[in-house]
C-alpha positions as CSV (number, residue, x, y, z in Angstrom):
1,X,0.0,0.0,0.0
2,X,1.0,3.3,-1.2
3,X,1.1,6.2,1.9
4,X,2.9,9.2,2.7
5,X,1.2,11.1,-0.5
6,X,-0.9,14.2,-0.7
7,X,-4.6,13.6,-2.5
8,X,-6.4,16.4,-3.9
9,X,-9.6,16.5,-3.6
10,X,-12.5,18.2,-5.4
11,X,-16.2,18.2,-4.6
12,X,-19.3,20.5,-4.2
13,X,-20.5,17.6,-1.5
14,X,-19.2,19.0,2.1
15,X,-20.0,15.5,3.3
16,X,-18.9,13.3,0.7
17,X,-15.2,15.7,1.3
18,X,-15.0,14.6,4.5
19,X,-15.8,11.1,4.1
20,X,-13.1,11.0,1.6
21,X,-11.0,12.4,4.2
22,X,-11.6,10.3,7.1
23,X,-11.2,7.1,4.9
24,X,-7.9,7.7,2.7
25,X,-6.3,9.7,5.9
26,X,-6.7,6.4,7.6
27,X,-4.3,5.3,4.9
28,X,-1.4,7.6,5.6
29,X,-2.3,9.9,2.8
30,X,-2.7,14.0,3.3
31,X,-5.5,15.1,2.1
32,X,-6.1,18.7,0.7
33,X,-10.3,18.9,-0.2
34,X,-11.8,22.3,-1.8
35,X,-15.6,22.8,-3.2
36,X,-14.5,24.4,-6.5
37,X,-12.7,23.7,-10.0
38,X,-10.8,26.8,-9.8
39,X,-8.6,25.8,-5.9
40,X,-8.1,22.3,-7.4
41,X,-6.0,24.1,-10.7
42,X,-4.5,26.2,-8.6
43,X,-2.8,23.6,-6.2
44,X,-2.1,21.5,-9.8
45,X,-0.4,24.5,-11.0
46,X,1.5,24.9,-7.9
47,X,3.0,21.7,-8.2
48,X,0.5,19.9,-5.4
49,X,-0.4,16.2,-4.7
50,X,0.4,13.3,-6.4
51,X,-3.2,12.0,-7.2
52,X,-6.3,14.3,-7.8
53,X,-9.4,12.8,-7.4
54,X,-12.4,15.1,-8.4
55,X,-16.2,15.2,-9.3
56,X,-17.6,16.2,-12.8
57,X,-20.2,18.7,-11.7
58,X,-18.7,22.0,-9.7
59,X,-20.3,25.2,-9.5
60,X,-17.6,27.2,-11.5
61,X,-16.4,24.1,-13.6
62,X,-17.0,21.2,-15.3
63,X,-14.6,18.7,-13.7
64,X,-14.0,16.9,-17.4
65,X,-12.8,19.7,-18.4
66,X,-9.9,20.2,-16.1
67,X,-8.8,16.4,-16.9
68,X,-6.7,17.0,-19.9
69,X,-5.6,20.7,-18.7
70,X,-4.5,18.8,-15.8
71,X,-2.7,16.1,-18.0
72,X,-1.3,18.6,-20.3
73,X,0.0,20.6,-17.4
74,X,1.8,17.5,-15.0
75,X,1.3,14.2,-17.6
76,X,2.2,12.2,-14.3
77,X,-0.4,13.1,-12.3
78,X,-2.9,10.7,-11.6
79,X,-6.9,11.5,-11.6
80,X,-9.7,10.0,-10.7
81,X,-13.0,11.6,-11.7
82,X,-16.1,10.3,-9.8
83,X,-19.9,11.4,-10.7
84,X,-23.5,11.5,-10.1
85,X,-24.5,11.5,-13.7
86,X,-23.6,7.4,-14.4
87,X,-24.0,7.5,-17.9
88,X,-21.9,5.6,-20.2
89,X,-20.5,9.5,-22.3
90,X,-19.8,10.1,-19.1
91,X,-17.3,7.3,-18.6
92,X,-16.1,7.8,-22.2
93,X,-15.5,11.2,-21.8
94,X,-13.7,10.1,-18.8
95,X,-11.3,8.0,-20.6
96,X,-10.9,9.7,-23.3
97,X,-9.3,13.0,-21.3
98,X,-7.2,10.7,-19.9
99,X,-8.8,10.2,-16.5
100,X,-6.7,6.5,-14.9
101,X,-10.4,5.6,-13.3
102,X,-14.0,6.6,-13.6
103,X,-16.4,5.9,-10.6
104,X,-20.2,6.2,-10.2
105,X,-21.6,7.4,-7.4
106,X,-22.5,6.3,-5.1
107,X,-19.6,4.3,-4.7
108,X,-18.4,1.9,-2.1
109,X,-15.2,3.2,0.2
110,X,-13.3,0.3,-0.1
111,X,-13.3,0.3,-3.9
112,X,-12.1,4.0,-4.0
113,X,-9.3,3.1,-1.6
114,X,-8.5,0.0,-3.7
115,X,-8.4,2.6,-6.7
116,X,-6.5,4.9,-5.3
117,X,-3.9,2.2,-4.6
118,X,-3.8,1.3,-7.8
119,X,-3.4,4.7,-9.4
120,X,-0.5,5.4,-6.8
121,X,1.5,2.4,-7.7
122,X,0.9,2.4,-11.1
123,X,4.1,3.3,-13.2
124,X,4.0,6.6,-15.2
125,X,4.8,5.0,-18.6
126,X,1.5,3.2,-18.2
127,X,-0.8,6.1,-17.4
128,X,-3.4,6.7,-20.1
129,X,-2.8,9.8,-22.1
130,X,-5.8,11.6,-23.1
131,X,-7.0,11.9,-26.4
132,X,-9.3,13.7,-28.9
133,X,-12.7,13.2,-27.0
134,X,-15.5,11.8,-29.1
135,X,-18.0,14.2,-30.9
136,X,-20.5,14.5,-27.7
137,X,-24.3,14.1,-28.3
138,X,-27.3,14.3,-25.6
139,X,-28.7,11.3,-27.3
140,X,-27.5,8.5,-25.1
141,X,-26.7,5.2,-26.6
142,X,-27.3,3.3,-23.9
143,X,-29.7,4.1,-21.1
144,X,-29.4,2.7,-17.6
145,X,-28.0,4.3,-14.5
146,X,-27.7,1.0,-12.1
147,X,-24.9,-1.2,-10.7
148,X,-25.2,-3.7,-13.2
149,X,-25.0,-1.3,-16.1
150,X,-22.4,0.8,-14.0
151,X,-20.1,-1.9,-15.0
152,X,-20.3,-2.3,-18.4
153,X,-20.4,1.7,-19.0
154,X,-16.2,1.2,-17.4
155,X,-15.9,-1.9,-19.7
156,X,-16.5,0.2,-22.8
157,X,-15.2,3.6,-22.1
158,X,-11.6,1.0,-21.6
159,X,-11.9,-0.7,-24.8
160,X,-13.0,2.4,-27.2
161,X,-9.5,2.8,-27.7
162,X,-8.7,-0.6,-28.4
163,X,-9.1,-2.4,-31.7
164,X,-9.9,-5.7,-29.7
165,X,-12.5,-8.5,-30.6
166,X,-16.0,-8.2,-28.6
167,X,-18.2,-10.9,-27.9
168,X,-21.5,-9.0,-26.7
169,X,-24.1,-11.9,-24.9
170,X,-27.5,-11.6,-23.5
171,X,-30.8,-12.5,-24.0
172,X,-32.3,-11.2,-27.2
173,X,-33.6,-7.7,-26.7
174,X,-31.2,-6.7,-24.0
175,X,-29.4,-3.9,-26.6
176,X,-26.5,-6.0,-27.8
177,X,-26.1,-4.5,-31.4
178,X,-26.4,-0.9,-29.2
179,X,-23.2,-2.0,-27.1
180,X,-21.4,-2.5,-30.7
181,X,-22.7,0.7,-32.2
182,X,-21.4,2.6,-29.1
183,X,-17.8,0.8,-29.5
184,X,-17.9,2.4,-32.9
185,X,-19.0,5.7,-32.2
186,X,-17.0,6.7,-29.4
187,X,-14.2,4.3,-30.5
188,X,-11.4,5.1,-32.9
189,X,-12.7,3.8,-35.6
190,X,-15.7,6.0,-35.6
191,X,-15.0,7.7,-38.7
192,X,-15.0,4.7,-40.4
193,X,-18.4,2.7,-41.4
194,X,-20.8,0.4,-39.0
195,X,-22.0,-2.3,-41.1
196,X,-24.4,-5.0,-39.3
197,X,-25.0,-8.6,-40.6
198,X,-27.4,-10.8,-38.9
199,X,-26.2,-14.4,-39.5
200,X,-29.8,-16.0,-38.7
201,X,-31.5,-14.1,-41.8
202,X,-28.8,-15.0,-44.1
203,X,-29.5,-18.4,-46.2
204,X,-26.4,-20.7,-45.7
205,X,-25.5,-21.0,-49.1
206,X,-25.2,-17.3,-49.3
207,X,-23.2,-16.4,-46.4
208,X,-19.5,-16.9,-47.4
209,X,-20.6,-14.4,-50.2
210,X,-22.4,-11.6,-47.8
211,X,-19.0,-12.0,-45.5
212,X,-16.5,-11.9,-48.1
213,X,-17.8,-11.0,-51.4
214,X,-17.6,-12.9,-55.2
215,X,-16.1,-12.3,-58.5
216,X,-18.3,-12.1,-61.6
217,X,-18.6,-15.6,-62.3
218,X,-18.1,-17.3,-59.4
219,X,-21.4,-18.8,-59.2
220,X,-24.5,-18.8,-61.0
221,X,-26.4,-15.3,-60.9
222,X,-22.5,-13.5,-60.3
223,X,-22.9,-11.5,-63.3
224,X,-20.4,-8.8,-61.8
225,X,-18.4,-8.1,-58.7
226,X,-19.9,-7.7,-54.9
227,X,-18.0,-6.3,-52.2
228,X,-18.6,-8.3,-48.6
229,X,-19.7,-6.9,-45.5
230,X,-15.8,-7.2,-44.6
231,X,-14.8,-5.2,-47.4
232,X,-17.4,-2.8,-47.0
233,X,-16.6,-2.4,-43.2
234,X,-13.2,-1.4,-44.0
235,X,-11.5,1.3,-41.9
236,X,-14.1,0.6,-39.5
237,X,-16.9,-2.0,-37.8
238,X,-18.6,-5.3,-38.4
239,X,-20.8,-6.7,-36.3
240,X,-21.8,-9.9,-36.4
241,X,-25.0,-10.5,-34.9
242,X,-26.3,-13.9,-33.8
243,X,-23.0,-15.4,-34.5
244,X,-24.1,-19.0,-33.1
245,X,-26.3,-19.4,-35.8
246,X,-23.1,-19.7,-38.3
247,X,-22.9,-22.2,-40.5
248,X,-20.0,-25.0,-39.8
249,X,-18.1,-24.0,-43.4
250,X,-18.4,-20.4,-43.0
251,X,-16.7,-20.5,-40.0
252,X,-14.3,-21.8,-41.5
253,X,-13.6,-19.3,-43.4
254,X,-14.1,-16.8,-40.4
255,X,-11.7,-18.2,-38.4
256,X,-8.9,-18.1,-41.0
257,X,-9.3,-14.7,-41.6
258,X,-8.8,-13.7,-37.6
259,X,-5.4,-16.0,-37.9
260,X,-4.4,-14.7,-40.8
261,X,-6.0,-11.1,-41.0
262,X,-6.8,-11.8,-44.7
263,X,-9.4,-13.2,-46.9
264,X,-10.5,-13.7,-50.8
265,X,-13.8,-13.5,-51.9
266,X,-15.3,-16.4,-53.6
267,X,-14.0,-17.1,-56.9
268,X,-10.7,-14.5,-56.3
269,X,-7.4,-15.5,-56.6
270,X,-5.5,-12.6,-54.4
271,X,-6.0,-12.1,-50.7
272,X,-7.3,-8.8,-49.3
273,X,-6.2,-7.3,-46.2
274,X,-9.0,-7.4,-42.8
275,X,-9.3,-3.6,-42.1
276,X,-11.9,-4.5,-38.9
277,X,-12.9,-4.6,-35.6
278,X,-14.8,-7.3,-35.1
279,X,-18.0,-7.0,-32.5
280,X,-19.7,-10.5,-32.0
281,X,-23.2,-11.5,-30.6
282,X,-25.5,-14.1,-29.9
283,X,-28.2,-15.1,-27.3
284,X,-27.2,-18.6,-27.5
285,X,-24.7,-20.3,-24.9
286,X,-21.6,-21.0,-26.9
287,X,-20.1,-23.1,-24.9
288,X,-23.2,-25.5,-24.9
289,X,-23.0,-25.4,-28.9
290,X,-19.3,-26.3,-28.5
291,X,-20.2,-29.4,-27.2
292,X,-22.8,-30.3,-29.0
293,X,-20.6,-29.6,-32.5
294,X,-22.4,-27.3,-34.2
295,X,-19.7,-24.2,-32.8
296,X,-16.5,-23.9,-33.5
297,X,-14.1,-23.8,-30.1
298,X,-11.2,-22.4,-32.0
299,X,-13.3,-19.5,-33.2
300,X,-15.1,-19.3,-30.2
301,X,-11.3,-18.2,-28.3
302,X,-10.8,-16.1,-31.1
303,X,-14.4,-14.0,-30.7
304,X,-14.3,-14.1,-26.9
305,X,-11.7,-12.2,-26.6
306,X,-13.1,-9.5,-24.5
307,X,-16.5,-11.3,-23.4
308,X,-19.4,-8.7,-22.2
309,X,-22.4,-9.8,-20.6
310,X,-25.8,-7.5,-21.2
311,X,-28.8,-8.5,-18.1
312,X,-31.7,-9.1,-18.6
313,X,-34.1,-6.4,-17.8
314,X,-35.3,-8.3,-14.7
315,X,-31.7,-8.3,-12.9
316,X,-31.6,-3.5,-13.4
317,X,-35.1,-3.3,-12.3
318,X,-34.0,0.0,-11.0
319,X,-33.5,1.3,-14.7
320,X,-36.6,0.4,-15.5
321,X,-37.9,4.4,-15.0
322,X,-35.5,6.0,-16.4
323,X,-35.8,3.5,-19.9
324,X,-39.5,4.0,-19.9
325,X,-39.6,7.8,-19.7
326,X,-36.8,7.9,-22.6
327,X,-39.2,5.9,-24.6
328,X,-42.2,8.1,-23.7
329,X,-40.0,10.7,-25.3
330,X,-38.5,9.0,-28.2
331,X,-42.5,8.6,-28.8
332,X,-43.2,11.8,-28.7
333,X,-40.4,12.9,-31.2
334,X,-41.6,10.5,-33.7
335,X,-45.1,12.4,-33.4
336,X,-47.1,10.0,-31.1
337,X,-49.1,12.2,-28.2
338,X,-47.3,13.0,-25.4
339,X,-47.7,10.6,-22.5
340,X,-46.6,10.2,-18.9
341,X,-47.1,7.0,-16.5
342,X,-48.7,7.2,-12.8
343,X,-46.5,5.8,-9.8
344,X,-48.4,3.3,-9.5
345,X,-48.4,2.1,-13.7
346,X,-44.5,2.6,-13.1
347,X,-44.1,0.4,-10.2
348,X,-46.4,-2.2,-11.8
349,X,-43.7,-2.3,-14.6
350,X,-40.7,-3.0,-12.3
351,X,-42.9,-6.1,-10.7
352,X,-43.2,-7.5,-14.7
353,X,-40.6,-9.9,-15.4
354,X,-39.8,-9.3,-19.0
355,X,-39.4,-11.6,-20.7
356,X,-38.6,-9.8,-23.9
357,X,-36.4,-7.3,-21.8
358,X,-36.2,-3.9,-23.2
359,X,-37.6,-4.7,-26.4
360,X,-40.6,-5.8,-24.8
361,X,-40.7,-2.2,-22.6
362,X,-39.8,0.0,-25.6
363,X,-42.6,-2.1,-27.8
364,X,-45.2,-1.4,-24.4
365,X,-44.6,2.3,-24.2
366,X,-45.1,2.5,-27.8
367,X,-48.1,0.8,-27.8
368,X,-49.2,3.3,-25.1
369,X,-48.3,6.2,-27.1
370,X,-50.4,4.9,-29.5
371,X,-53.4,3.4,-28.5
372,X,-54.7,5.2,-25.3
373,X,-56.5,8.6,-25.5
374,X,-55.7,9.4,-21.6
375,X,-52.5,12.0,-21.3
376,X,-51.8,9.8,-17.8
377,X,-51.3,6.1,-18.3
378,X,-52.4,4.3,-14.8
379,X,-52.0,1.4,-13.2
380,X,-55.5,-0.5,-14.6
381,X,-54.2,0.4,-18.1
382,X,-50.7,-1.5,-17.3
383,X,-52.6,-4.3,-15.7
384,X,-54.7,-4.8,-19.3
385,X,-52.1,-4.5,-21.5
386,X,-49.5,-7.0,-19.6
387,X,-52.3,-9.6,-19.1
388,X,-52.8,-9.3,-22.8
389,X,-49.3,-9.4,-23.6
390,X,-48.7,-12.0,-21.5
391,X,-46.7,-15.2,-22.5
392,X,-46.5,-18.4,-20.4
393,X,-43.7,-17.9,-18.2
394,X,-40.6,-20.2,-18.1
395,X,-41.4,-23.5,-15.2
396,X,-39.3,-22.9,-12.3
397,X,-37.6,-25.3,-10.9
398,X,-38.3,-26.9,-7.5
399,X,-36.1,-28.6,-5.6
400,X,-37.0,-32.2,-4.6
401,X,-40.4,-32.0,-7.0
402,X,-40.3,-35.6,-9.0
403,X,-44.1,-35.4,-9.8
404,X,-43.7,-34.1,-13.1
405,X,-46.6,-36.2,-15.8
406,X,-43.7,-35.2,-19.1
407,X,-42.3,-38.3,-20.2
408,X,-39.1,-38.6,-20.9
409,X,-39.9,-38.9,-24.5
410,X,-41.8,-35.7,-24.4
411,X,-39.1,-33.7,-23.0
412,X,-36.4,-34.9,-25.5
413,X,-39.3,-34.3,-28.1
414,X,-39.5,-30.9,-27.2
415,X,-35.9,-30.5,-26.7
416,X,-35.3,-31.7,-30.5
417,X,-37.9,-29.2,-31.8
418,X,-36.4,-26.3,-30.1
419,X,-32.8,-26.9,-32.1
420,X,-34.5,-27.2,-35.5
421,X,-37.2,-24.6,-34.8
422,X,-33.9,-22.5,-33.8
423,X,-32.0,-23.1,-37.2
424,X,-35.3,-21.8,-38.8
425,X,-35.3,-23.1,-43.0
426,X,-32.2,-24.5,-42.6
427,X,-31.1,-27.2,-41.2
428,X,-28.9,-28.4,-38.3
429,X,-25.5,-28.9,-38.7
430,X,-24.4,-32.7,-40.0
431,X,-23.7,-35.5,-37.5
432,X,-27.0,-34.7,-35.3
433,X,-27.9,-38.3,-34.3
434,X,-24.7,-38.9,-32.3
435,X,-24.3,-34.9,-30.7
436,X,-28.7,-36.2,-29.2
437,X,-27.4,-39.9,-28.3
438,X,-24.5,-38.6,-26.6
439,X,-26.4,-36.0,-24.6
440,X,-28.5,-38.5,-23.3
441,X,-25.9,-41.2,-22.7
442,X,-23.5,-39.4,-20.5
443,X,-26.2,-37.9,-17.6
444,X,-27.1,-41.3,-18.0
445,X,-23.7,-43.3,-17.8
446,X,-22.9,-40.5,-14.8
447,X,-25.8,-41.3,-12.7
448,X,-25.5,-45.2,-13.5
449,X,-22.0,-45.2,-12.1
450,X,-23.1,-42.7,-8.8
451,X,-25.5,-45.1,-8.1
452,X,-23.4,-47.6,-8.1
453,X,-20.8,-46.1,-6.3
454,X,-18.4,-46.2,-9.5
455,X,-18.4,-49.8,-9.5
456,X,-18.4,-50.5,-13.7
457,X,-19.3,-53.7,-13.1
458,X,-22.6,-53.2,-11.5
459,X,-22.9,-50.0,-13.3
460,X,-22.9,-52.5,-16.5
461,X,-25.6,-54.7,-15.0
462,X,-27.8,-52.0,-14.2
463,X,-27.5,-50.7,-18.1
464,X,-27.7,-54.0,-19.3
465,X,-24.3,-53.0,-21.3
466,X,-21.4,-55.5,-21.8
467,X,-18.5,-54.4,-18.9
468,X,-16.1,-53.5,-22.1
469,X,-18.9,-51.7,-24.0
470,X,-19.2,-49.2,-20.9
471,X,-15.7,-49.2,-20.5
472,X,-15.2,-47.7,-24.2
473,X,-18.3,-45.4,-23.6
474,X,-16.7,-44.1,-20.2
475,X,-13.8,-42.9,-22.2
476,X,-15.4,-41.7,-25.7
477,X,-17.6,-39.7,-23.6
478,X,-15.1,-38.8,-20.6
479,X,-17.4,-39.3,-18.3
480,X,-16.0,-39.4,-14.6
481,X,-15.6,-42.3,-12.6
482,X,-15.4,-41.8,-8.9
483,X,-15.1,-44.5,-6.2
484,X,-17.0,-44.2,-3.2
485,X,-17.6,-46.8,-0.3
486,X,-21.4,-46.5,-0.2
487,X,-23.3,-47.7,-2.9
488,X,-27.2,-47.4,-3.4
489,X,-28.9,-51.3,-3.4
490,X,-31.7,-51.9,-5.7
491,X,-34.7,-53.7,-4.2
């Protein structure tokens, strides 16, 4: 731990000064605290302090805009801007002047301490030096002012200066493709061009094309030259959007282009240089697809290089306000009558569960907008239009409950429809009968051999398997064998 250093403090809070006090002089630090912008470049100027750790909104200045005076003034100096406003520009702008943390407030003591630390000990040819801040605009890309969001307002505002792969999951309408459009616009690559391709709505035989491109000729229908989505996203962006629903050969051809940072388009001859950032997305669990074959795990490392996780609507209840008031608004501006909710209608939304997240809110407060004649939308309104809207919900699970009446034949039945009704027209990739067998084999080869204490023999009986059959099972599907001295008898 790093003591024996002054902190500078600014902040228009009296109280939140001399919390800030009490806590870091328990450290060892000296701590100098002062209510305005204009103290705080004074001490800078005078050669104070080795960290400064200051608010955004003072009475005579924006604390932003002292950042890269500050940095330009002493490079060395550490500065840790904290704020009220918890918006995700306001972590960017952060960054971007060259601030070494961002924190929301309210934040927790322990965690400023920790950064503090951090910033102390950190060495001055790894402090981040400020750059050209975005172009700034009131319309927020992402909306959402609670701890969960918090987080992933710090993730971003540290990688819009990166060119590193994304890999954006979350349930669908959680805002993934807004994550990726705010890594482009308030990345560096901003000035370049955002192209989206949704890999579910693309026919199979057509996707190598859409990624990559074709020469006149390549196929029949080619009469000239296309440009791919990787060509046209050149200098700037692609986004990949339900990547999971990729086709086995395409990627392929995807993952040889991150290894090799090149590709041809189908029917060329020279290779063309990946001029990218790549931003991946899917609602599907990856992983599970991994092991079921129909993902890639080599490409899978390759996308997840910097994994981000969006939550559903039901774990930032608390945002749920502020996201339905800035569709009210977005409502208005596209010339739908002007609307607001009662407390009541507005607490009745944060006890919804959502299962459509914030697509299903945004779609509601249209709906709203549009169909009711009252300027006040109250709770019996809410009530109707939820109970209309209303889907069955998902069947929890409870522990100890065996009484289920679905068959075991039922439940794989319906397992099976979901993973072709999920590929849509298309259909799954090759190889499905052994990827269902083996799902069903190895739960049941595990719980065989539990029972049994890992005795194979028994095990075998039980299966009515030869002992070398489960033997050659065991290790095709590596399922683990433990021994235990208590075994469970059957009657």
């Amino acid at each position: 731990m790093t003591s024996g250093t002054t902190i500078l403090i600014a902040d228009d809070d009296r109280a939140i000064r001399t919390v800030l006090h009490q806590a870091l002089g328990r450290q060892g630090h000296t701590v100098r605290s002062t209510g305005t912008a204009s103290t705080l470049w004074q001490w800078v100027q005078e050669g104070e302090g080795q960290l400064v750790i200051t608010d955004v909104v003072m009475p005579d200045e924006n604390g932003l805009d002292l950042v890269p005076r500050i940095r330009k003034l002493r490079p060395d100096l550490r500065i840790i801007v904290m704020s009220a406003q918890s918006t995700l520009l306001t972590a960017v702008r952060a960054t971007e002047r060259g601030a070494f943390e961002y924190l929301p407030k309210p934040f927790d003591l322990n965690e400023l301490v920790s950064v503090v630390n951090r910033a102390l000990s950190a060495p001055a040819a790894s402090m981040p030096r400020g750059s050209h801040p975005p172009e700034e605009s009131e319309r927020l890309p992402l909306i959402g002012r609670s701890q969960a969001m918090q987080e992933i307002y710090r993730a971003l505002a540290r990688l819009m200066a990166t060119d590193l792969t994304v890999m954006v999951t979350g349930e669908s309408g959680t805002g993934k493709e807004l994550v990726a459009r705010a890594l482009h616009d308030y990345g560096k690559r901003r000035k370049g061009p955002f192209v989206a391709l949704n890999m579910a709505a693309i026919p199979r035989e057509l996707i190598e094309s859409e990624l990559f491109g074709h020469e006149r000729g390549a196929f029949t229908g080619a009469v000239q030259r296309s440009a791919g989505k990787f060509e046209q996203a050149s200098g700037g962006t692609l986004f990949l959007d339900e990547i999971g629903d990729m086709p086995p050969e395409a990627q392929t051809r995807l993952l040889r282009v991150l290894q090799e940072g090149e590709y041809m388009t189908v029917g060329g001859r020279s290779p063309i240089k990946a001029n990218v950032r790549i931003v991946a997305a899917t609602h599907r669990d990856l992983r599970r697809a991994i092991q079921q074959g129909i993902f890639r795990e080599d490409l899978f490392y390759r996308l997840n290089v910097v994994p981000i996780r969006l939550p559903p609507l039901r774990e930032r209840l608390d945002d749920i306000p502020e996201l339905a008031n800035h569709f009210l608004r977005a409502a208005t501006v596209d010339g739908l009558p002007t609307k607001v909710l009662s407390p009541d209608a507005m607490a009745r939304l944060r006890q919804h569960r959502w299962p459509g997240n914030v697509r299903e809110l945004e779609n509601l407060v249209r709906r709203l907008s549009a169909l009711y004649s009252e300027e006040v939308i109250n709770l019996e309104t809410i009530e109707t239009e939820l109970a209309d809207a209303m889907v069955s919900p998902e069947p929890e699970a409870t522990s100890g409950d065996t009484s289920s009446d679905v068959s075991l034949t039922d439940a794989v039945d319906r397992h099976l429809q979901a993973i072709f009704a999920a590929h849509g027209e298309r259909l799954p990739a090759d190889g499905m009968y052994d990827r269902v067998i083996s799902e069903v084999e190895r739960p049941l080869l595990s719980l065989a051999l539990g029972a049994t204490g890992g005795n194979q023999l028994r095990a075998a009986r039980l299966l009515g398997l030869n002992r070398n059959t489960l033997r050659k099972k065991i290790k095709d599907l590596d399922v683990p064998v433990v021994r235990t001295p208590q075994v469970r008898r059957g009657g």
